[in-house]
Structure formats: C-alpha cells, structure tokens
N, C-alpha and C positions, 0 to 999 in steps of 0.2 A: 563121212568126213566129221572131223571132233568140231566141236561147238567153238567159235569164233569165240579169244579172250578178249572180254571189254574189263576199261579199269572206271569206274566211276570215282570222284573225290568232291569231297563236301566235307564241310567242316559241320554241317547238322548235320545229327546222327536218324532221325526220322527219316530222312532223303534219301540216304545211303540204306536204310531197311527196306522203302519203298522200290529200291531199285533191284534192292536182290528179289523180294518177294513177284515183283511182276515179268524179271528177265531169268528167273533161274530154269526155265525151261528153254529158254532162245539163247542163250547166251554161257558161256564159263563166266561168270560174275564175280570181278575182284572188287573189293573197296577200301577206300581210306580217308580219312579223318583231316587231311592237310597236305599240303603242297612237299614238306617232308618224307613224310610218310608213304606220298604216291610214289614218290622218288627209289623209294627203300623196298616196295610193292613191285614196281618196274623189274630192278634188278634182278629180284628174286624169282617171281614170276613171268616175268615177260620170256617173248614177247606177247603184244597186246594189238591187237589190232584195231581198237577203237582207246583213246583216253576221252571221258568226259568229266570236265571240271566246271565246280562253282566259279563263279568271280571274287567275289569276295571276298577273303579267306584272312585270319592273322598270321601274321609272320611273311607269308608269300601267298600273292594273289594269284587269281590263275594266270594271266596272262606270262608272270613270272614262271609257274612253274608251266606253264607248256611249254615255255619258251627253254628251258631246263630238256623235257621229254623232247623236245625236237633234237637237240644236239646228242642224246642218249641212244634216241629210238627213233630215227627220222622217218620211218617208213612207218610209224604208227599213225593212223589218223585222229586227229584233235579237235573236239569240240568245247566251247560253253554254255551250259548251262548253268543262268543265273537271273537272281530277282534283279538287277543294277542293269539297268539298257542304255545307261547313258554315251551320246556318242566318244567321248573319251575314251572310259574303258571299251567300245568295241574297236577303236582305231590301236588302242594298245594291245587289243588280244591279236587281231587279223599281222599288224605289224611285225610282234616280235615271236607268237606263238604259231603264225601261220596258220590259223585253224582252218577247218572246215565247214565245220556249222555253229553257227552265234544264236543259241536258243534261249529265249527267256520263260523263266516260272512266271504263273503254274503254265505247264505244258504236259497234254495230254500224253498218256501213254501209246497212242496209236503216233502222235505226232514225233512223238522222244525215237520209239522203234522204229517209225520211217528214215528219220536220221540216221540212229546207230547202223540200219540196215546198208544204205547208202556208202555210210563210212566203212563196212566192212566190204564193200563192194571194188570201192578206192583202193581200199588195202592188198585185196587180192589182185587187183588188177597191176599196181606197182609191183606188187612179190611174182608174179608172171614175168610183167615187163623185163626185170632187174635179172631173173636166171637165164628168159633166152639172149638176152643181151650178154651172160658171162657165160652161155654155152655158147654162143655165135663167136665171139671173142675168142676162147677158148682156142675154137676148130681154125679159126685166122690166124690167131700165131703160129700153132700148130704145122699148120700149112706152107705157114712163110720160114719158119724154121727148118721143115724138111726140106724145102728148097735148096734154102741155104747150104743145107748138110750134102745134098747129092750134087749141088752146083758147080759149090767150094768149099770141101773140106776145111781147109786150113781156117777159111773165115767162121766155120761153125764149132770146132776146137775152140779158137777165140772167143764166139759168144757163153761157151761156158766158163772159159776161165773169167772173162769180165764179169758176166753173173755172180760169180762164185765173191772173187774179189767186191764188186758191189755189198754184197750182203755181209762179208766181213765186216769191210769199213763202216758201214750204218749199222751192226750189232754195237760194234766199238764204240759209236757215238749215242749209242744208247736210243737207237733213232727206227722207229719199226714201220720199216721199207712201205709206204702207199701202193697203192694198186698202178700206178703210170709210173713211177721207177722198176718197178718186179719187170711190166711189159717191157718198157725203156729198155731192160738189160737184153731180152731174148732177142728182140729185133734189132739191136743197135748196128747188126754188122749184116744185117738183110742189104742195103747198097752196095756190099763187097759182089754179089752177082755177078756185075757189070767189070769185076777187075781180073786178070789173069792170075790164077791159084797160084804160078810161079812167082809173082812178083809180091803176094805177101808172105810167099816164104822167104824170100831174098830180105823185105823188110824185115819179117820177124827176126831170122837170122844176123842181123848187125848190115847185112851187106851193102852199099851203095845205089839209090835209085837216080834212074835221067831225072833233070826237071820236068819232061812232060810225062812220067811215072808219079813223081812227088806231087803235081797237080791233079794229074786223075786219080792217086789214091787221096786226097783232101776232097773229092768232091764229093765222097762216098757217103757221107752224113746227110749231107743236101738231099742227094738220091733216094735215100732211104727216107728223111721225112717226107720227101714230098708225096711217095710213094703211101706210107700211111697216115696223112694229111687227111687223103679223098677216105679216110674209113670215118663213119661218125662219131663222135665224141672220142679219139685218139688222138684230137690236135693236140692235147698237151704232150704226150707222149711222144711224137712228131717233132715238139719243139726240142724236149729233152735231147732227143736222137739229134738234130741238128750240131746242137751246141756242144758232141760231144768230145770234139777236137779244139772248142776254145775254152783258153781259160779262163776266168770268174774275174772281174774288179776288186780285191777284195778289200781295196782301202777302200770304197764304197759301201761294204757291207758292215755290223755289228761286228765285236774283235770274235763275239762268242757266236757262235754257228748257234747254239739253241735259239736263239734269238731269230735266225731266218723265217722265212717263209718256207714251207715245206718245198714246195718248189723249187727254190732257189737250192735248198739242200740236195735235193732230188739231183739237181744238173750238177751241181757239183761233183757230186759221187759219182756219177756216171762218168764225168768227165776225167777224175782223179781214177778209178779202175782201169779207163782207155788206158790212163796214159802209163799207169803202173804197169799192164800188160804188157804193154811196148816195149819197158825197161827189161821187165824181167822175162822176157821173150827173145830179149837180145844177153841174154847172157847175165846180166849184174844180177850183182846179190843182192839179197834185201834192203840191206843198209845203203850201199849205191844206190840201189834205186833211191830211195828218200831220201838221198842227199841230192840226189837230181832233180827231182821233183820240185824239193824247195828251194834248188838256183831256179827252176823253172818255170814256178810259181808263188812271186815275190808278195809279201803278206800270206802266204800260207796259215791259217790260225793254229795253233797250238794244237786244239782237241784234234784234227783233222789230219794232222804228222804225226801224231799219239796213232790214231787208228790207222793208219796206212801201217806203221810201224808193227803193229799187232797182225799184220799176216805178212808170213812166213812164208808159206806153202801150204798146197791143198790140205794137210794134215793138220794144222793149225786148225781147221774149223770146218772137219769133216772126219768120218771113222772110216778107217784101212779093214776090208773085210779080205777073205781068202774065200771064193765063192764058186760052186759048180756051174758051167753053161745051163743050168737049167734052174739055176737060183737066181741067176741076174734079172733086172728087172729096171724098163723104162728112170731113167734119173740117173741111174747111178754113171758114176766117171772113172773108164778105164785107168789106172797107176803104172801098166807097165804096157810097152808094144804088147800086141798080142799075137802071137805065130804060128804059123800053121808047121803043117809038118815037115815040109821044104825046106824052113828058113823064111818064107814072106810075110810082110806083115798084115795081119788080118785089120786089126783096130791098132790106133795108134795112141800112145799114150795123152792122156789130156782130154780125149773125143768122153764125148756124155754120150751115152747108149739109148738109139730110139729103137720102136714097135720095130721100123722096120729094120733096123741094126742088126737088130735080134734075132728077125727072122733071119736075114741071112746067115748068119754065124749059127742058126739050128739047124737052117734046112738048103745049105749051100753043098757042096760038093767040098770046100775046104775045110775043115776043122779048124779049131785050136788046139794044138800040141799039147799042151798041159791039162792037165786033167783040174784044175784050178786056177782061178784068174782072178788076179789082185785088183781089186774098184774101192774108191770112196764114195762114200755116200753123208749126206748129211748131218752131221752128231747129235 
C-alpha cells in the first residue's frame, strides 16, 4: 500500500522542516507556507488524506482555510496544530473547519503521529464507506432498472429517453447533473411495473385514457418513491421521482434558475423531460412541444425554454454509429427497429441495450438481419 498523503501548512518554515524530517518515512509529506498555498498544493497533489494546519496564519487562518479544504476535499481529514488555544479560535476551527483533531504546540512527535495516524484511519474508513455505498447503489438501480426493462418495456424505452433528455437540458443550462438527478432519471418510471404495458402505449401514442387509467397512470410517481423512500439515503431521490408529474411555482422561485437550489433544479428537469417525452411521444415536433410546455407551465424562465429548445432528437446530443452485434455494448441506444430475418422485431427503436439485451440478441435462436445496427451513444 503507498504511503498515506498528509499536507502539513504553517506559515513558519522550521515547523514545516520538522515535519518533513520526522514523517518522511511514515507518511508522503506535502507542505506549504499559507492558507493559499495549501489551497494551490491540494489541487495539484491531492488527494490528501490528512490536512494539518497552523491557526494562526496571515492572510487566512486556519480555521479559514479548512473550512476552504472541506468544500474542496471533503473527505480529507482536518486537523489544528497551533501555539493559540484559545477557546475562540477552537470554537471557529471545530465550527466552520470541521476538524478532527485541535492540537496545540509544542506537541510531541509520538503525540503529532498518534493523531495523524488516527486521521488517516477516518479517512480510509470514509473512502471504504463511500465505494460500497456506490457499489450497493450501483447493483440497486441496476436491478430495478432490469425489472423495469422485462416487466414493461415501453416504460423502460421511456426511462432512457427521459435520461437522455434530462441530461440535454441540464448541459444546456450549463448545470452538471448531481448524483440524485443522474439516479432520479433511471428510476423515475420504476412505478410504471404496477401499469399495463398497453396502456402506456395508448398514452404515448396520443390515444385517449378512462379516468380510472388517467388516475392509475398519476399514481405511478407515488409508487415509485415510496418504493425507494425505504433505501437509505435515496430520500432525495424518492422526492425528485414523486414530484415528477408536477409542475414547479415558478413565480415563487428567482426569474434566473442559476439562482436555485440544486435541488429545486434537479426536480425541475426531471419534471420538464417527463413531460417533454409525453409531447414528443405523442407525435409533436420539437417546436410544438415547447410551445406546449410553455401554455403548460406558466412563468416558465427563459434559460429553461432555451434548453428544452436545444434538443431536437437523440442526435442532437449523442453520435450515430453503424456497429457489428459484437461491437454493441451496454449504454448504447438502438436508432432503428432491429429485425430478425422474418420480419419481427428483435429490439425496438429507442430501447438502451442492457447485459442481458445483449446476451440475447448473441445467443438467442433469432438473429438480426443486418449484418449492422444503427445505435447512438453519447457524444
């Protein structure tokens, strides 16, 4: 295992010698001179698994600059080391730096390294925590996804084009999609389970639903958060999915969406994709659609009509390959029926190709016809 990087920062330059000289066996040992500097040391070298800073420093104190490395490098562990013990500055370091350990000079070296050790202990243990958390996540969408796909087709068609469209409109807005919008999108149409695969082809299709089809297909949002509500830390995610058949207050909000809470953006987008796919699911063109949209959702802001307006179609913001059944590969999204030698259709146009997609289309009993298949994939 390579040697745990610590960053030391002191604004005396003896401190920062004493600490390379006693840690350059136990440690990759960065240093710097100021609160700037660590700043500029971070970037370049991190990550860092341990930051140790003076208090006292010109320009920016530590408590300043941890509080700096925490929004940088949150998963770094922070401590002070400093002559100043006054309860002030530890109530300013613990507060806005969050630290770990509040050490005052002079502090032995057996003392310093029980610390640091400590700290990099915390650190691995977070960077554990945080992968099987997005490998357990991972295998869960994953799973809820395939569902989707062998339950109800038509709804899993859907959750790629809403994806797809998601991630246009937030390029558009200059806006780089969070981790619970990206989820938000794959799982938004996990409640469609519960609905008859004919009756969201009849919607997508333009066609006429009863009222108690129009009610059971509205409850599908519900269904699907409550559903992953019960996973933990996906409540946000859960609420996105709820909300994602209503519209926004928007004489409530800022005229300028930058101005949102990521959040708030997040649900919008999800919400404004729904509902774009509807439009253009049922036939309208681009331009229709956005003129419905914004009968449809009054105060619509400007930036947010701009970016809807910017996708067109999958090819707007995805590359057309011409690719062999043995080039395809998980992601990509079918551009044409795919048909076997019959006449039937194997994959339909619109479907995103999974593991298991694939195996069958290698090791089924029907082929596709063509000796090549047209997919997009992400530009």
């Amino acid at each position: 295992m390579e040697p745990a990087r610590v960053l030391f920062v002191d604004d005396e330059p003896n401190v920062l010698d004493g600490a390379r000289r006693q840690f350059r066996k136990d440690y990759a040992v960065h240093t710097a001179t100021g609160g700037p500097e660590g700043l500029a040391v971070l970037a370049t070298h991190g990550p860092f698994a341990v930051v140790v800073s003076d208090m006292r420093m010109p320009g920016m104190n530590g408590a300043e600059f941890l509080a700096e490395v925490r929004a940088v490098a949150p998963d770094s562990v922070r401590m002070i080391l400093s002559g100043q013990a006054d309860l002030d500055s530890a109530i300013a370091a613990v507060n806005d730096g969050h630290i770990f350990r509040f050490l005052t000079k002079p502090c032995t070296a057996a003392a310093l390294k029980s610390a640091v050790d400590a700290g990099i202990a915390q650190y691995r243990l977070v960077c554990a925590e945080r992968d099987l958390l997005g490998q357990t996540l991972q295998g869960i969408v994953e799973t809820l996804t395939d569902i989707v796909g062998i339950t109800n087709p038509v709804a899993y068609q859907r959750t790629t084009r809403v994806r797809q469209y998601a991630t246009a409109i937030a390029g558009a807005l200059g806006f780089a999609m969070p981790w619970d919008l990206r989820l938000a999108t794959l799982l938004s149409q996990v409640g469609c389970i519960t609905l008859p695969p004919d009756l969201l082809e009849r919607l997508y299709g333009g066609a006429g639903l009863t009222a108690d089809e129009e009610a059971h297909y509205a409850r599908h949002p519900q269904v699907a958060a409550q559903l992953i509500a019960r996973i933990p830390r996906l409540e946000p995610v859960a609420a996105m999915i709820g909300h994602q058949l209503t519209a926004a207050d928007f004489a409530a909000l800022p005229a300028d969406p930058a101005a949102w809470e990521p959040r708030t953006l997040s649900t919008v987008i999800l919400h404004v994709a729904t509902s774009l796919d509807e439009r253009l699911a049922a036939g309208d063109q681009p331009a229709a659609a956005l003129r419905h949209l914004q009968s449809a959702l009054p105060g619509l802001p400007e930036p947010i009509a701009a970016a809807i307006g910017a996708v067109h179609a999958h090819s707007a913001y995805m590359d057309t390959l011409f690719l062999a059944l043995g080039e395809l590969a998980p992601g990509m999204v079918v551009d044409e029926d795919v048909l076997s030698a019959d006449g039937s259709t194997l994959v339909a146009r619109g479907e995103e190709l999974t593991r298991e997609r694939l195996a069958e289309l290698r090791g089924g009993d029907r082929r596709p016809a063509s000796p090549r298949i047209r997919v997009l994939m992400p530009a």
